[in-house]
C-alpha positions as CSV (number, residue, x, y, z in Angstrom):
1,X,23.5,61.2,21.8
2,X,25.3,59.0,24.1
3,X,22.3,58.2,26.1
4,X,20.5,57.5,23.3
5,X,22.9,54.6,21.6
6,X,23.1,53.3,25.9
7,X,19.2,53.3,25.4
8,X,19.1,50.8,22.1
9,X,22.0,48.5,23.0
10,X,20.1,48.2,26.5
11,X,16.7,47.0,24.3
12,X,15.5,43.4,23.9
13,X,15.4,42.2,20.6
14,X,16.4,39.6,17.7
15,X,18.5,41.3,14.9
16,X,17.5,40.4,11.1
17,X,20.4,37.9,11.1
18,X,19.3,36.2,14.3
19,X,15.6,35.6,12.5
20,X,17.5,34.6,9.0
21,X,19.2,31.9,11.0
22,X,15.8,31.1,13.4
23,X,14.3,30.7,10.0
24,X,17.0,28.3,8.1
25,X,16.7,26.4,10.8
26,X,13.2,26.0,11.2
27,X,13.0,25.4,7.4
28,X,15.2,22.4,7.7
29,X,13.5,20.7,10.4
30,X,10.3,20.8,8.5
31,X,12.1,19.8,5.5
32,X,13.3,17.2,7.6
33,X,10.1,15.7,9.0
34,X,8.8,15.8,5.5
35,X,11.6,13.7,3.9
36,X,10.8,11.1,6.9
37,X,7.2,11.1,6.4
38,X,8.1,10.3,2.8
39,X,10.4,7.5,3.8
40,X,8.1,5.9,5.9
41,X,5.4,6.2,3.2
42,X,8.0,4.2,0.6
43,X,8.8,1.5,3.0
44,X,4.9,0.7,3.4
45,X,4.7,0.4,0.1
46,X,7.6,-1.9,-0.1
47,X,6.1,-4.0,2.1
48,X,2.5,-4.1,1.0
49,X,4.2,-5.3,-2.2
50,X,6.3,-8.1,-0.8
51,X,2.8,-9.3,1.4
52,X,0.9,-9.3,-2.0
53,X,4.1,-11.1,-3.5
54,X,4.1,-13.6,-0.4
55,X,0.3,-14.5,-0.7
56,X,0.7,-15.3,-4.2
57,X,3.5,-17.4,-3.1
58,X,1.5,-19.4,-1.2
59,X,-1.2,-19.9,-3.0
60,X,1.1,-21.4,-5.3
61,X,3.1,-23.5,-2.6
62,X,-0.1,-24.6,-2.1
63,X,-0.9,-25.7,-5.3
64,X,2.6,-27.7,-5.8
65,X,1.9,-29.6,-2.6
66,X,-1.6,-31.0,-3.9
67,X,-1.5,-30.2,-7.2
68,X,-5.1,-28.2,-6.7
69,X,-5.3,-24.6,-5.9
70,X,-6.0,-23.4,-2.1
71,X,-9.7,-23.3,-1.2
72,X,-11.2,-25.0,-4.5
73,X,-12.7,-27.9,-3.2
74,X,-14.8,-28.7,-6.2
75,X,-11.6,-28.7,-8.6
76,X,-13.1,-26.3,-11.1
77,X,-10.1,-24.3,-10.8
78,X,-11.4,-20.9,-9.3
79,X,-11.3,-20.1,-5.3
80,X,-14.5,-21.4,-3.5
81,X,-14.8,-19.0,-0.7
82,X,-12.3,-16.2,1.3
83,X,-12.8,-18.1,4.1
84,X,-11.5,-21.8,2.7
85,X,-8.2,-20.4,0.7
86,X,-6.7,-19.2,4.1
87,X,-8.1,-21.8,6.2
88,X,-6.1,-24.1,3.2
89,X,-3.0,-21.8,3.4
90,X,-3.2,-21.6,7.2
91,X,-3.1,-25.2,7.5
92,X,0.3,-25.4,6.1
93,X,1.2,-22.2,7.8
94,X,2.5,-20.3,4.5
95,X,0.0,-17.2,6.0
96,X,-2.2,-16.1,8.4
97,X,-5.4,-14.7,7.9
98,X,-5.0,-12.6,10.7
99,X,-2.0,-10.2,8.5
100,X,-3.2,-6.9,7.9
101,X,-1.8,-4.7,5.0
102,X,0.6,-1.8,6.4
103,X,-2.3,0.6,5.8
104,X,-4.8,-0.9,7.8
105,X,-6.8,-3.2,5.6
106,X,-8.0,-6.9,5.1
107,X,-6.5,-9.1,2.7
108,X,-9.5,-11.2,1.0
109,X,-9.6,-13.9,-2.2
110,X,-12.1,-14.4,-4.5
111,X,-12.5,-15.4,-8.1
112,X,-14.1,-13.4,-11.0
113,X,-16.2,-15.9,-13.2
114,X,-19.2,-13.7,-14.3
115,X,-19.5,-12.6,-18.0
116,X,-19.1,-9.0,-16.9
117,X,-16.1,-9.1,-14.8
118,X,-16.4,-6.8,-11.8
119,X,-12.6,-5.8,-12.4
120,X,-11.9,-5.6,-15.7
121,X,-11.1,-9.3,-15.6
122,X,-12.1,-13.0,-14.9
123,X,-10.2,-14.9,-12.7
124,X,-8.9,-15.7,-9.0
125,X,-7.7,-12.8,-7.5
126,X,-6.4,-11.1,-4.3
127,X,-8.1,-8.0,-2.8
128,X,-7.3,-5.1,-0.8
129,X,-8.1,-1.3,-0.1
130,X,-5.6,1.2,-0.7
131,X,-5.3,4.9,-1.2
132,X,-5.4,5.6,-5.0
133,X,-2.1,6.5,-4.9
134,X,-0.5,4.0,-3.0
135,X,-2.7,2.0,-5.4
136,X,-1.2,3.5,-8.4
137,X,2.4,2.9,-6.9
138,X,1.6,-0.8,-6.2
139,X,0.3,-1.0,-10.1
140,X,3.8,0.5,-11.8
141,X,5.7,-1.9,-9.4
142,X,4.2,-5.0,-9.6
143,X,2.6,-4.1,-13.5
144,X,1.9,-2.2,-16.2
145,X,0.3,0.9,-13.6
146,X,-2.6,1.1,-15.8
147,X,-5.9,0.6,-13.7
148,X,-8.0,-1.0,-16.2
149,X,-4.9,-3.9,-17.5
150,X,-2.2,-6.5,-16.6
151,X,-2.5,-8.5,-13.3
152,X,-3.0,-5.5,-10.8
153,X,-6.4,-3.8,-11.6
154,X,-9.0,-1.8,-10.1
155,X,-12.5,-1.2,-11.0
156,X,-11.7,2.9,-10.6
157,X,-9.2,5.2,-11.4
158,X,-6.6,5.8,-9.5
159,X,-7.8,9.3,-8.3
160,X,-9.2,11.0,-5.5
161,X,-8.6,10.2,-1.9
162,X,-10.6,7.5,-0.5
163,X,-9.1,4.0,-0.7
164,X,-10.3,1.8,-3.5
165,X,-10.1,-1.8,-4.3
166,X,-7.1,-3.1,-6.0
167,X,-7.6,-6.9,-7.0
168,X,-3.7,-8.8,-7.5
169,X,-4.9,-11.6,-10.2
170,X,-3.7,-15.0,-9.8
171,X,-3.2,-16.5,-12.9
């Protein structure tokens, strides 16, 4: 008998406590990474916000300085071209073309006149591509979070996983 107990305290091995606390452990650092992820996840948001805020600001700077909006060189009131708003907005230096949203994508103005609006909506607008439901978070902030209403539309729901377009009207 006394050979035997020399033979299992002599053994290699984790005891069930040792793996509850291996576990715990390992639980929290996951739990951990996740809650960062997260975090990182809400700042973008935050910011993608305050760049859609700030372009709107100057398109509106803009507008006060020459009483005319960025880009319209005909007067009629509606963005002529991507292309003219930010070289207009780049001349005073109130934003730079070059600024990409934090998830990767271009910022690009247009304006809506058709009969059939394209986004639910006529009117000057803002675009950019976002995952639906980064999309969805931007709506709630900055609107009413409904896709098809207010100033922050999209022409599809905000499901699925592929980006979609999200056009910030500038009224």
């Amino acid at each position: 008998m006394k050979s035997m107990r020399k033979l299992f305290r002599s053994q290699a091995g984790f005891t069930l406590v040792e793996l509850a606390i291996g576990l715990v452990i390992i639980g929290l650092l996951i739990g951990a990474i996740l809650g960062g992820a997260q975090m990182i996840k809400n700042a973008k948001i935050k910011r993608q916000i305050s760049d859609l805020r700030g372009l709107y600001g100057a398109v509106y700077t803009y507008f006060d300085r020459h009483m005319q909006l960025p880009g319209d060189s005909n007067a009629d009131g509606y963005f002529d071209s991507d292309s003219t708003v930010w070289s207009d907005i780049e001349a005073l230096e109130l934003a730079y073309e070059a600024k990409r949203s934090p998830f990767g994508a271009k910022y690009y103005f247009g304006a809506d006149t058709a009969g059939t609006p394209t986004a639910h909506r006529n009117g000057n607008y803002l675009r950019i591509s976002l995952p639906p439901d980064v999309a969805e978070s931007v709506d709630k902030q900055i609107d009413d979070g409904i896709d098809s209403t207010g100033f922050v539309v999209s022409p599809t729901t905000y499901t699925g996983t592929a980006k979609i377009d999200v056009y910030y009207f500038i009224d």
